[in-house]
BAFI-3210 file (N, C-alpha, C; in Angstrom, 3 decimals, decimal comma, padded with zeros to 6 digits):
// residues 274
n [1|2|3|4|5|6|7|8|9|10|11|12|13|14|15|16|17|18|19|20|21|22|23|24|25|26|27|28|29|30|31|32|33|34|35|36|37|38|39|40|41|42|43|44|45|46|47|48|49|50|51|52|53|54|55|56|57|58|59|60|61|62|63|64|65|66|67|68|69|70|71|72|73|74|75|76|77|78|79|80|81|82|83|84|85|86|87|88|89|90|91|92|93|94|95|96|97|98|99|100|101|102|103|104|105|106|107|108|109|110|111|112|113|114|115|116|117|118|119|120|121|122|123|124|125|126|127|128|129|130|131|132|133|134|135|136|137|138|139|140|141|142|143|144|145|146|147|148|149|150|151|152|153|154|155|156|157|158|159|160|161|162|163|164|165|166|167|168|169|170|171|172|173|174|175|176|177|178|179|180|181|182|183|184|185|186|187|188|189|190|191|192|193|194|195|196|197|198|199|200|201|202|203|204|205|206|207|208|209|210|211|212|213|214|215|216|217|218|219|220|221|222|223|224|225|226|227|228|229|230|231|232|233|234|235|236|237|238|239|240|241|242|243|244|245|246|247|248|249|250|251|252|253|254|255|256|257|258|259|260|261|262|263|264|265|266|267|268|269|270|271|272|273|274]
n.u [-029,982|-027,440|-027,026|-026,721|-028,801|-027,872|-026,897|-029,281|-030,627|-029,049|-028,520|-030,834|-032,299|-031,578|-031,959|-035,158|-035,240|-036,821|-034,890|-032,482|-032,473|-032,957|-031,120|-029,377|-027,889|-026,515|-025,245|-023,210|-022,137|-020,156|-018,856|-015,956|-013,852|-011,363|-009,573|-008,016|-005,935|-006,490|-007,388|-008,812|-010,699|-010,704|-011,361|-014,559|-015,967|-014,287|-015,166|-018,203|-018,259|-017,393|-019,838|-021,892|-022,026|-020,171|-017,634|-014,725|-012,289|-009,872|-007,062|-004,818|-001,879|000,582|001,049|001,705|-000,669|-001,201|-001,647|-002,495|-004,478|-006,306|-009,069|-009,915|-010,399|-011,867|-012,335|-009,569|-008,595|-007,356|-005,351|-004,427|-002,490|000,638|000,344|000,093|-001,873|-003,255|-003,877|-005,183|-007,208|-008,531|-009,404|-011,195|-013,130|-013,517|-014,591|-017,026|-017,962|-017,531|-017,781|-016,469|-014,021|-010,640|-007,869|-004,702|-003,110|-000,034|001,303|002,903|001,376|002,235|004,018|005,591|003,491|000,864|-000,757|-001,430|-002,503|-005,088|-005,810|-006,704|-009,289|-012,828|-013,808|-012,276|-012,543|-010,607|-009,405|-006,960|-004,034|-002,660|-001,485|000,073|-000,169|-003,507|-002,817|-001,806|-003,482|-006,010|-005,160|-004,018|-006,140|-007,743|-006,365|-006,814|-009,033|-010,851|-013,846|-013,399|-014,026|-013,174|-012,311|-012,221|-010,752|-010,801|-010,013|-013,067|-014,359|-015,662|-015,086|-016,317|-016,444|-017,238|-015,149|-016,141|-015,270|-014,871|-016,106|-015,906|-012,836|-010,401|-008,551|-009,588|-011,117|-009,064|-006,476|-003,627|-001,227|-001,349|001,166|003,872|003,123|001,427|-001,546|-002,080|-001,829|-003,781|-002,736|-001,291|-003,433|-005,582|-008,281|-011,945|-012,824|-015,327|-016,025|-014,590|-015,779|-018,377|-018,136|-016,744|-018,531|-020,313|-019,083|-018,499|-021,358|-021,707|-020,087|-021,226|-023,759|-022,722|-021,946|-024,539|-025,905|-027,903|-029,805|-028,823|-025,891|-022,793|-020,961|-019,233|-020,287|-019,526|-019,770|-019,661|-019,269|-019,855|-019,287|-019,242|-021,306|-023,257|-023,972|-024,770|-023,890|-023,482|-021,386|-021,469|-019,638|-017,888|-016,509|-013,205|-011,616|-008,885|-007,966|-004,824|-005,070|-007,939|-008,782|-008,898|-006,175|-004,612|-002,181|-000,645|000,047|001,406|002,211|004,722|003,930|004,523|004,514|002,135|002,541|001,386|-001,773|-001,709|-003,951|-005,425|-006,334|-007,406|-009,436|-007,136|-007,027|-009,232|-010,640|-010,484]
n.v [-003,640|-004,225|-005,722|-007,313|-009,102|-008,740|-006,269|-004,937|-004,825|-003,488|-000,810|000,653|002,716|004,583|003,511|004,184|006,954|009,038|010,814|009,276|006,042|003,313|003,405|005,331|005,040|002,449|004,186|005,081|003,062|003,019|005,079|006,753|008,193|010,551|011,218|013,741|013,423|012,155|012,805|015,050|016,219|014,497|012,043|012,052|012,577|010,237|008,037|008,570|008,222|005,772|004,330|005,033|003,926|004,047|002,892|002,585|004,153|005,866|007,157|009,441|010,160|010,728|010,390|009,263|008,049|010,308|011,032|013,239|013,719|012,264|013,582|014,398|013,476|010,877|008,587|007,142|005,320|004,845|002,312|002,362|004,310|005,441|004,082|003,716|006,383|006,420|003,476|002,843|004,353|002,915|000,384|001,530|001,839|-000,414|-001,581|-000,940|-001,045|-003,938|-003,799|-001,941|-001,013|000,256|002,634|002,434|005,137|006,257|008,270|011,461|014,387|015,892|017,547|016,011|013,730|014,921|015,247|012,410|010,513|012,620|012,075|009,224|009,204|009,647|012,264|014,905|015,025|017,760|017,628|018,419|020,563|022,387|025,244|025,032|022,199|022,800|024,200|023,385|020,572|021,550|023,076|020,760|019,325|021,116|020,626|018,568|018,236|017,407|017,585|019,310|018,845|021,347|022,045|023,690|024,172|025,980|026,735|027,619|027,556|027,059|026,696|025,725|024,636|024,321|023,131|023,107|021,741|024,422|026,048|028,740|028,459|027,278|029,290|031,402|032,144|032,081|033,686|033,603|031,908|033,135|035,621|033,563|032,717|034,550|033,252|031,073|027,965|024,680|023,684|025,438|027,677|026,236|023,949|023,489|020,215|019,017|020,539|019,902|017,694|018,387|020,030|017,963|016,133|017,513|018,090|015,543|014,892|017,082|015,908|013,034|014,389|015,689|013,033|011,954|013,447|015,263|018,170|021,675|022,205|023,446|024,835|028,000|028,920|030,153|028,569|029,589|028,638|029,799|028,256|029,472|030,834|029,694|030,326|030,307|031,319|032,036|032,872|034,263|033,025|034,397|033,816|034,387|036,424|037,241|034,781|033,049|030,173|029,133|031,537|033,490|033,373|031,374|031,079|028,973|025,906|023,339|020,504|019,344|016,545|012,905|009,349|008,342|005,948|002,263|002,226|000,884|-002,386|-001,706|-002,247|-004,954|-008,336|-010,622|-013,105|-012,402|-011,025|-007,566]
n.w [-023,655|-021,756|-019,217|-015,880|-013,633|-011,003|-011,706|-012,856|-010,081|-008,366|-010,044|-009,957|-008,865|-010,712|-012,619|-012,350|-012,792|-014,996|-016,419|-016,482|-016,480|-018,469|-020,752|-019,917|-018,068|-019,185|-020,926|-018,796|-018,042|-020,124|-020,059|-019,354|-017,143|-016,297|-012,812|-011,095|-008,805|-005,781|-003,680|-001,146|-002,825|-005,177|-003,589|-002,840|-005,273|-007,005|-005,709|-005,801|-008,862|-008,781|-007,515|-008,729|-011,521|-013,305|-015,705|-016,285|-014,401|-014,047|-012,222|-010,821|-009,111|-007,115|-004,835|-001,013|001,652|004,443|007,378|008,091|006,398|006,402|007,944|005,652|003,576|002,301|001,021|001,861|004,948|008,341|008,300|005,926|005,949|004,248|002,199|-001,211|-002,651|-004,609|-004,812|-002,696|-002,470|-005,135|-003,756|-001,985|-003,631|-005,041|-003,388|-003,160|-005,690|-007,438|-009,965|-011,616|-013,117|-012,733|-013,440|-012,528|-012,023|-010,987|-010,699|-011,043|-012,721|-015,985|-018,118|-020,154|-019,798|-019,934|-021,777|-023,139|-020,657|-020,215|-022,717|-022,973|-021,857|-021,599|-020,181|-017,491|-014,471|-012,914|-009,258|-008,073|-006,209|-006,534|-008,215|-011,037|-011,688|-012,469|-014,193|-016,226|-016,638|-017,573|-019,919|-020,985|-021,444|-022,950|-025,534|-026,221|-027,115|-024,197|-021,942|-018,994|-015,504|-013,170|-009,906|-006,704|-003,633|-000,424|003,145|003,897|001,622|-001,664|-005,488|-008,742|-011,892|-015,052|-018,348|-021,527|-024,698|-027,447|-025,639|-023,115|-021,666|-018,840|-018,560|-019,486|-016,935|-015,343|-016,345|-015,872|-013,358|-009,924|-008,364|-006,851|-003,456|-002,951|-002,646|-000,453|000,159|000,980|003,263|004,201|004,998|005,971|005,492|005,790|006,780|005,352|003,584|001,375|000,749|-000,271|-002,381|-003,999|-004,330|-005,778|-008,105|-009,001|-009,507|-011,584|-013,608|-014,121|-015,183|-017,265|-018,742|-018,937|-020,523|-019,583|-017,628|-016,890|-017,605|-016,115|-017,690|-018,777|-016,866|-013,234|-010,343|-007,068|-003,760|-000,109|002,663|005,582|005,258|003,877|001,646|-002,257|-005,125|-008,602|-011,445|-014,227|-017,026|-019,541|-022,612|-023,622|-026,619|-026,569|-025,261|-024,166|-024,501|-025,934|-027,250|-030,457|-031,168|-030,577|-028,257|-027,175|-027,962|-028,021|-025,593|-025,176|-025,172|-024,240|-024,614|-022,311|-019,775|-019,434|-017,497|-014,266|-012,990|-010,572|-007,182|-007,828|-006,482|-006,763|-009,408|-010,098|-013,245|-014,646]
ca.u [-029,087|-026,392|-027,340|-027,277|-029,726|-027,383|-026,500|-030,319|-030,756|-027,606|-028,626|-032,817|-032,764|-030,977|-032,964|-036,037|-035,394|-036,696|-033,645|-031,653|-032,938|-031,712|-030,593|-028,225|-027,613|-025,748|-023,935|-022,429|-021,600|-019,754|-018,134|-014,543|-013,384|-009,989|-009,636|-006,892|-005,939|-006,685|-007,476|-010,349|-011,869|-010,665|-011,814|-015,916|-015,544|-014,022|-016,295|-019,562|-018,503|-017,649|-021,126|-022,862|-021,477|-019,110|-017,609|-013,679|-012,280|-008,221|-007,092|-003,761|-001,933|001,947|001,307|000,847|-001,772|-000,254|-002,551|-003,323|-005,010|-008,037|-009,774|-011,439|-009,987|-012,385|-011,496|-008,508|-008,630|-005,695|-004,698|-003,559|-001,302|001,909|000,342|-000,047|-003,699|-004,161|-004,456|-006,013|-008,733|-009,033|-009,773|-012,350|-013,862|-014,305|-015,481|-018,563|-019,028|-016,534|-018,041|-015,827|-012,777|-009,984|-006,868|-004,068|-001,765|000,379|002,669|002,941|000,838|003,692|003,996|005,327|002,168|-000,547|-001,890|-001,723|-003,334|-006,069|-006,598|-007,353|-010,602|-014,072|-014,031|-011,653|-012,450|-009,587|-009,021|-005,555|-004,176|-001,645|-001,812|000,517|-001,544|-004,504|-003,055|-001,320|-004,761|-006,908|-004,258|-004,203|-007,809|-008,401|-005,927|-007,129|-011,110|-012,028|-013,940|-013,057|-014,820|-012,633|-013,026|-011,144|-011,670|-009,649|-010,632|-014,421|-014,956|-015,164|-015,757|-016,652|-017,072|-017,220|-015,097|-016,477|-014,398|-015,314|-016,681|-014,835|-011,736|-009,899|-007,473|-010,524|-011,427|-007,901|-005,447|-002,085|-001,849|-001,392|002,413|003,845|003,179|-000,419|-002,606|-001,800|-002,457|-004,672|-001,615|-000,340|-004,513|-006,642|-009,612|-013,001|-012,709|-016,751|-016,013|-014,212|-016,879|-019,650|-017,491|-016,125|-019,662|-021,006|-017,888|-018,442|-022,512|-021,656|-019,679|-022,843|-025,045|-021,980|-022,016|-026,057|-026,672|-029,070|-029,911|-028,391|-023,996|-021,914|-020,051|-020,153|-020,872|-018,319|-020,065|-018,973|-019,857|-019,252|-019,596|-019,782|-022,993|-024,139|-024,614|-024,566|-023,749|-023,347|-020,841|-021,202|-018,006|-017,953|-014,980|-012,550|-011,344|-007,405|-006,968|-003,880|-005,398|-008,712|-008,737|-008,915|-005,102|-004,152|-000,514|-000,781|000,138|001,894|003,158|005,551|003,517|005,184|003,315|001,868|002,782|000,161|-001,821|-001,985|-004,962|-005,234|-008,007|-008,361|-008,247|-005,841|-007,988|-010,544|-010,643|-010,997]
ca.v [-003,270|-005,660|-006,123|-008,572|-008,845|-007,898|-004,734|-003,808|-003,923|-002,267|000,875|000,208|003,776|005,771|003,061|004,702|008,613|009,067|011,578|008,096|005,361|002,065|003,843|006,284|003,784|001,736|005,556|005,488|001,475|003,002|005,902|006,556|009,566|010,321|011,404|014,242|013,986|010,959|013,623|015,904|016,435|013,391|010,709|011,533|011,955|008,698|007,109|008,518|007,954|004,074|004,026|005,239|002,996|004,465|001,635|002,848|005,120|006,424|008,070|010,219|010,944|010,239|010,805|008,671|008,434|010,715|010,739|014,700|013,478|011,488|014,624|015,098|012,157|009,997|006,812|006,200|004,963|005,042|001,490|002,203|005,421|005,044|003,149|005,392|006,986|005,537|002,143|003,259|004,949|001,959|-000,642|002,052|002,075|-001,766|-001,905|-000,083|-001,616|-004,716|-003,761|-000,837|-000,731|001,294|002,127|003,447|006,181|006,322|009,614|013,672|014,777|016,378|018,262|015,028|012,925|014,893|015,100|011,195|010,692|012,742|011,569|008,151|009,037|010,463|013,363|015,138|015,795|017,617|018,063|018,928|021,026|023,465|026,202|023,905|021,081|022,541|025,022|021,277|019,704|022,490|023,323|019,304|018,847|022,257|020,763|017,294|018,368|016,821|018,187|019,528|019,631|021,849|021,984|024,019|024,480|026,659|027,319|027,557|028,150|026,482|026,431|024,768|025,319|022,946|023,330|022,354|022,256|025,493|026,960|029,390|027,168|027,407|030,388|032,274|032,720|032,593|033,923|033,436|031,576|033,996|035,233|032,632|033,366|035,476|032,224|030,159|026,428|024,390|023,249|026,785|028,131|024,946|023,225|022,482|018,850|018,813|021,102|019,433|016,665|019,064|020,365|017,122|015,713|018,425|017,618|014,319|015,411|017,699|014,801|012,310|014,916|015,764|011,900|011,518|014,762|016,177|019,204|022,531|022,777|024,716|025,326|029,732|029,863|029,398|028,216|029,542|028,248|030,144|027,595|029,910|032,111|028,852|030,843|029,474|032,201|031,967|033,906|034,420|033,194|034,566|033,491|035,834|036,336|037,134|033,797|032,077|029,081|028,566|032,337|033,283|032,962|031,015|030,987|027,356|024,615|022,261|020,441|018,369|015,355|011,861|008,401|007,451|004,926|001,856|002,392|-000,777|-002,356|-001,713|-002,232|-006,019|-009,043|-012,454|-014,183|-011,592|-010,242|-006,727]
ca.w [-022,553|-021,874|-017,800|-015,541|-012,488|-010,049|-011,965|-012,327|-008,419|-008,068|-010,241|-009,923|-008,064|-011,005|-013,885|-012,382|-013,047|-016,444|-017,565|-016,702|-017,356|-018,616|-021,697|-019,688|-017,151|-020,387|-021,150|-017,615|-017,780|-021,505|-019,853|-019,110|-016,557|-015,218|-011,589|-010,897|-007,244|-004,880|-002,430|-000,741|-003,480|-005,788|-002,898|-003,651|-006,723|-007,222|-005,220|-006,123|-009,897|-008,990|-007,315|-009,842|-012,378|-014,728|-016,416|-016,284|-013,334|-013,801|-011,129|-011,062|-008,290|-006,585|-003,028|-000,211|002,588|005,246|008,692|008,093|005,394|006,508|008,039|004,953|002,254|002,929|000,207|002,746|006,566|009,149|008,480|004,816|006,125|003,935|001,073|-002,398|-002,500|-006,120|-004,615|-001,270|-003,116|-005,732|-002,754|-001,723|-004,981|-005,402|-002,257|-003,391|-006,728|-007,817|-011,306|-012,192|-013,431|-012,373|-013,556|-011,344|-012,347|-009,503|-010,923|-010,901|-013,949|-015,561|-019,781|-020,843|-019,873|-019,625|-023,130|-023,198|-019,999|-020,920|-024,204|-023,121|-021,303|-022,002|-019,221|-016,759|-013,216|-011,913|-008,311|-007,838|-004,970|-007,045|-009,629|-012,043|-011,954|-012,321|-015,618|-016,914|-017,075|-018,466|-021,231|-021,589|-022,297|-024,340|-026,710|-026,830|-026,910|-023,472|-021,318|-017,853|-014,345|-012,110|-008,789|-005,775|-002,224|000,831|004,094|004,095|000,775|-002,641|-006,788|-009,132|-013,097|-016,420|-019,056|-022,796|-025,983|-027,533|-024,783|-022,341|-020,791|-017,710|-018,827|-019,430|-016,221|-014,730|-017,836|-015,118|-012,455|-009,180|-008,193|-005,961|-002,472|-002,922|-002,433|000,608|000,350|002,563|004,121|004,952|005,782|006,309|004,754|006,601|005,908|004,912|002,356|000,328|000,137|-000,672|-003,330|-004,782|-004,905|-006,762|-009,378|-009,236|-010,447|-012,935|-014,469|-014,444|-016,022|-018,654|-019,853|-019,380|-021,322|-018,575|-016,940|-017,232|-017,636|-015,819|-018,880|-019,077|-015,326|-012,486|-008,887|-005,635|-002,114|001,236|003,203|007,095|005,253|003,510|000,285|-003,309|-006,183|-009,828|-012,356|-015,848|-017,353|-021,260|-023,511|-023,915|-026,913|-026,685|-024,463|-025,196|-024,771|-026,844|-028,032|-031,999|-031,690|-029,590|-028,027|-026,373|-028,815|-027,304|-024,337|-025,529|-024,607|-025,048|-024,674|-020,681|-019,392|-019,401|-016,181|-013,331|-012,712|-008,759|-006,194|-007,974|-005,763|-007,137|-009,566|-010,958|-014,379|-014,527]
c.u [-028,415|-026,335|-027,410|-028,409|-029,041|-027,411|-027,866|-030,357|-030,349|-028,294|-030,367|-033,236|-032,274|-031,899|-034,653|-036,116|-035,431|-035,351|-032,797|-031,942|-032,152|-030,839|-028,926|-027,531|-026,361|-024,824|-022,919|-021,511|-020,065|-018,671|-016,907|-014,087|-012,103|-009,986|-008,146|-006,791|-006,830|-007,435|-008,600|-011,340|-011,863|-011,745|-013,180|-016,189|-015,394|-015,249|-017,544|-019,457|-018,921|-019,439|-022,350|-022,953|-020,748|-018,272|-015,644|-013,520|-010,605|-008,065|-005,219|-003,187|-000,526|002,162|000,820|000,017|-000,873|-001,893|-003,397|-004,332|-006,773|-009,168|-010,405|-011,418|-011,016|-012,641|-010,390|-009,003|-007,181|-004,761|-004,025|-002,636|000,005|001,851|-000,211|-001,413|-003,973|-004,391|-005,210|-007,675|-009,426|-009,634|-011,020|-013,603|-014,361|-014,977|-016,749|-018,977|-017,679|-016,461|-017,068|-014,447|-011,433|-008,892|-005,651|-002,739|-000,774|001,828|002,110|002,795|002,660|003,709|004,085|004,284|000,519|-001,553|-002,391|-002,540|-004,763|-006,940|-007,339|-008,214|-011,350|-013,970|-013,151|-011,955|-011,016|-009,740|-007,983|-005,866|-002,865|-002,127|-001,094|-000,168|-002,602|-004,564|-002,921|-002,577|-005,752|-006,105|-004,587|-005,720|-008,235|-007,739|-006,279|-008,747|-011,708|-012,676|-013,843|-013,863|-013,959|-012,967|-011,838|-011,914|-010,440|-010,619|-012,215|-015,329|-014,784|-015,937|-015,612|-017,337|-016,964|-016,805|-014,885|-015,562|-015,249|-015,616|-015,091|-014,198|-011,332|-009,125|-008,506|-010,896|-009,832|-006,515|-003,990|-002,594|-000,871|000,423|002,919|003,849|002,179|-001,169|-001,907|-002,512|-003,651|-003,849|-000,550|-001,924|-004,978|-007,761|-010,391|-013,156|-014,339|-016,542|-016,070|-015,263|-017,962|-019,489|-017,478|-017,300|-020,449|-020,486|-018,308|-020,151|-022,607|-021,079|-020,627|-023,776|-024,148|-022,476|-023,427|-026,631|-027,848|-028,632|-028,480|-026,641|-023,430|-020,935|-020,404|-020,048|-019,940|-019,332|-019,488|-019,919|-019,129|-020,368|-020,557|-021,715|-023,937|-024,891|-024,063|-024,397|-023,426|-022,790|-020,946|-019,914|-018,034|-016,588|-014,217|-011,359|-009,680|-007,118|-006,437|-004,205|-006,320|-009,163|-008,785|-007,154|-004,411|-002,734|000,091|-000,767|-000,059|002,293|004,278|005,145|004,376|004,082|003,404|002,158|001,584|-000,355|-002,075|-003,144|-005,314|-006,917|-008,351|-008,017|-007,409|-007,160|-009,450|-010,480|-011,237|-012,124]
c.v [-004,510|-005,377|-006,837|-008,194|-008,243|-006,029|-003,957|-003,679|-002,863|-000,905|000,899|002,109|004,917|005,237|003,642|006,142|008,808|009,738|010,385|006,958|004,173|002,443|004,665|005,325|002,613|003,191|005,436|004,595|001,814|003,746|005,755|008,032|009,500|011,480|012,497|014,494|013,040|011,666|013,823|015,725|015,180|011,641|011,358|011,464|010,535|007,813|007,029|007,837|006,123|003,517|004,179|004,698|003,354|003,806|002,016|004,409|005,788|007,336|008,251|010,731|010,230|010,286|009,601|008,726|008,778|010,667|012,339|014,512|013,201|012,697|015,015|014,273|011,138|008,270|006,656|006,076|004,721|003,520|001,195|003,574|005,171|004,256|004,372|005,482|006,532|004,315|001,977|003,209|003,995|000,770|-000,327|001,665|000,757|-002,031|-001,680|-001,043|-002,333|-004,297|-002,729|-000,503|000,542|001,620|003,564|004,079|006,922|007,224|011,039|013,579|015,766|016,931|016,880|013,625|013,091|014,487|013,351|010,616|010,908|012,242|010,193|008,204|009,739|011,871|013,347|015,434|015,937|018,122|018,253|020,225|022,089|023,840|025,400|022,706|021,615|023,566|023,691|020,911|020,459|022,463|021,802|019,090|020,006|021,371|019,317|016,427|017,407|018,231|018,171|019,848|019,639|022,362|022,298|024,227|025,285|027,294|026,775|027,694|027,108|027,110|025,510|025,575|023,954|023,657|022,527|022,563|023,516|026,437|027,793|028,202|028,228|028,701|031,409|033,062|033,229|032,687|033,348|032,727|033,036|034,283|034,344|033,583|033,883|034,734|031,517|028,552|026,179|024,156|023,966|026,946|027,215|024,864|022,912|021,330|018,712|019,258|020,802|018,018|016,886|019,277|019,130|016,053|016,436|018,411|016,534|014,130|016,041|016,404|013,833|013,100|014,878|014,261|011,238|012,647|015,341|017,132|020,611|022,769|024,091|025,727|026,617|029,531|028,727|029,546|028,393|029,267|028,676|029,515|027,879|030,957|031,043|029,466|030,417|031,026|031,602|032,912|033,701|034,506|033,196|034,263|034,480|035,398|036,079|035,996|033,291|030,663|027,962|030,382|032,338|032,889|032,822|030,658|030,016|026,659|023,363|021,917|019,584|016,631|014,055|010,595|008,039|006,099|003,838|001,829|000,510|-000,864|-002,656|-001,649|-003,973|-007,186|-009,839|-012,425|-013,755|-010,941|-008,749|-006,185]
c.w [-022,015|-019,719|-016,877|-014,444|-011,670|-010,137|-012,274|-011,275|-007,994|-008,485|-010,325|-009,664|-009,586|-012,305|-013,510|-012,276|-014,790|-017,129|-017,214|-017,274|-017,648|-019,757|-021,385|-018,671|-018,014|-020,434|-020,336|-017,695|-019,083|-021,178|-019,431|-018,340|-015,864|-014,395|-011,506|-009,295|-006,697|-003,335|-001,684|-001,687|-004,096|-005,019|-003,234|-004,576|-007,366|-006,486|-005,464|-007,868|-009,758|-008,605|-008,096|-011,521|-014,225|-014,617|-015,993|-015,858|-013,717|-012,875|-011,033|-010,102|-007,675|-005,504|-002,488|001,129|003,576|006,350|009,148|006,788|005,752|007,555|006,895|003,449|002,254|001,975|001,369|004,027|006,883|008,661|006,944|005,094|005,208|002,530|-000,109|-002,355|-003,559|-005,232|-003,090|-001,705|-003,673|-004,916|-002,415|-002,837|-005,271|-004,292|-002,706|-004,432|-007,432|-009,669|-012,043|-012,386|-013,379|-012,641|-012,647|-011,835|-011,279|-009,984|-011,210|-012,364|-014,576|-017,661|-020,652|-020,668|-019,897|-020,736|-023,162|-022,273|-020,147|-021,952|-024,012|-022,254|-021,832|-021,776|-017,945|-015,689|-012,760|-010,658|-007,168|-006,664|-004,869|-008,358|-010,541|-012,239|-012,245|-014,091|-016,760|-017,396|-017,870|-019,613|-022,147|-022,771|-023,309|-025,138|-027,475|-026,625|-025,913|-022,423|-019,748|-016,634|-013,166|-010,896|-007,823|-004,446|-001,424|001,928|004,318|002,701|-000,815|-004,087|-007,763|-010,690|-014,021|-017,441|-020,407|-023,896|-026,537|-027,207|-023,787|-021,215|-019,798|-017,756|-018,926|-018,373|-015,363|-016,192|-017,046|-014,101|-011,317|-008,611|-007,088|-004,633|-002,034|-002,823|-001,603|-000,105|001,450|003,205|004,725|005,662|006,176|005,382|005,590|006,139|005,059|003,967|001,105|-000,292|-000,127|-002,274|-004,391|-005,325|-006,045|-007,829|-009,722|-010,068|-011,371|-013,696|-014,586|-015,529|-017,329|-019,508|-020,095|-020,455|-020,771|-018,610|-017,713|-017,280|-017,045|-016,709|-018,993|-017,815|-014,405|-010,821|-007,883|-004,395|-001,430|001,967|004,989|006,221|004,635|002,519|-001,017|-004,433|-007,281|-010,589|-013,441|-016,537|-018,755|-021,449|-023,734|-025,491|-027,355|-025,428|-025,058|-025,268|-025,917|-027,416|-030,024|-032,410|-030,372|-029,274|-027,678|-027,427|-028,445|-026,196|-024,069|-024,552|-025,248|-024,174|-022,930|-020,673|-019,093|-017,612|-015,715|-013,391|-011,448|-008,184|-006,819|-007,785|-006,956|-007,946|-010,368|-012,117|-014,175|-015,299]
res [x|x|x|x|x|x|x|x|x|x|x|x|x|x|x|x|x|x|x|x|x|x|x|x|x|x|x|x|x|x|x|x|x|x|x|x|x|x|x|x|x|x|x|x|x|x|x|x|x|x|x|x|x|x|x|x|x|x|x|x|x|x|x|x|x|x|x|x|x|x|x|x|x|x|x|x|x|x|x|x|x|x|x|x|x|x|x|x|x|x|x|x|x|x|x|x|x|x|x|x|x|x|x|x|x|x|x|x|x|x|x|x|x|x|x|x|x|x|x|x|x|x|x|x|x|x|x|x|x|x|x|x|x|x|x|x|x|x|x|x|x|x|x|x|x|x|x|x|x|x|x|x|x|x|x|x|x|x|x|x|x|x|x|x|x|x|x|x|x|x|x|x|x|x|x|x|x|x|x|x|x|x|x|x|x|x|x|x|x|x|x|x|x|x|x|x|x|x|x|x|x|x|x|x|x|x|x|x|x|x|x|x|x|x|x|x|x|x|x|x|x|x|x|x|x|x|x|x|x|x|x|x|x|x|x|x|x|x|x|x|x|x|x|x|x|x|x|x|x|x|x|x|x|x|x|x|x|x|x|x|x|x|x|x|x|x|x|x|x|x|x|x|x|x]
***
């Protein structure tokens, strides 16, 4: 295990859970996840991954820190208001652990970048905050075998599923997305800001277990939390065969992807190699 001292202290608490270990502890240091959405859900996410020491972070996202934000963002504070949330977040992120590399994709996921995007990481958390973004990235990763941990929240309420190559994808459970207008935003209903960091942790854990190969996968089963009854449920999500996505014939090809752009390397001071 290629370690120094610092970096056992650092992870001492995760090198002593046998399913981790110094063995998986090296997996994490190996790993590569990209971040969809700087946001609610994206900020623990991002942060628990950097803390937990996954080796290369990307994070995806064209907005900047607005002041309705930090109610439940919690990578930004008031005194970066105005500055883009990729490099908000990334500041957050070294803060925690200088060790982790980050790279900052500071644009709107979009047909011609997603596949590329994608492709150059291990594993997808998305937590986007529109039905187009969130069909974009599933479609993305079915077609360029990663896998996906999607994650939504509104109001009081959230879910949360994993989707594996092979296994039942994102279209599965939702074949369309909804006609415009029939789902409110958080920014038409609201978000309990907690929510989203119950939620985005629990994303940010399914993705740990994905690249340690622990415990049981959400993959097949979609997680809901109501947050006011403080109840946890579980759905059985089977594959369906006629999806156009990963179906026997599938209608989804392409997305006319063309090559990303190389990401920055943000969050790192003057003077430091990343």
């Amino acid at each position: 295990m290629n370690f120094s001292d610092e970096e056992i202290q650092r992870y001492a608490r995760h090198i002593l859970l046998p399913e981790v270990g110094g063995t998986g502890q090296e997996a994490l240091k190996n790993a590569s996840v990209l971040v969809i959405g700087a946001g609610g859900l994206g900020s623990p996410v991002a942060l628990y991954l950097a803390a937990a020491g996954v080796g290369r972070i990307g994070l995806v996202d064209d907005d900047v820190v607005d002041l309705s934000n930090l109610q439940r963002q919690i990578a930004h504070v008031t005194d970066r208001v105005g500055q883009p949330k990729v490099e908000s977040a990334a500041r957050a992120m070294r803060a925690i652990n200088p060790g982790t590399r980050v790279d900052c994709h500071n644009v709107r996921l979009a047909a011609d970048n997603a596949r590329a995007l994608v492709r150059g990481y291990d594993l997808v958390c998305d937590g986007s905050d529109n039905f187009a973004t969130r069909y974009l990235v599933a479609d993305a990763c079915a077609l360029e075998g990663r896998t996906l941990i999607s994650a939504a929240v509104l109001r009081f309420e959230g879910q949360l599923s994993t989707f594996r190559p092979g296994g039942p994808c994102y279209r599965c459970l939702y074949p369309e997305a909804p006609p415009a207008g029939t789902v409110p935003s958080c920014a038409e209903a609201g978000v309990f800001g907690a929510v989203t960091g119950v939620m985005g942790t629990l994303q940010a854990t399914e993705a740990l277990k994905e690249i340690l190969g622990i415990g049981e996968s959400l993959s097949g089963r979609l997680l809901v939390w109501d947050a006011l009854a403080m109840r946890f449920h579980t759905i059985t999500l089977p594959p369906d065969p006629d999806c156009a996505l990963c179906g026997a014939h599938p209608a989804i090809h392409d997305l006319s992807a063309h090559h990303a752009p190389a990401p920055a390397q943000c969050g790192v001071p003057e003077g430091v190699a990343p």
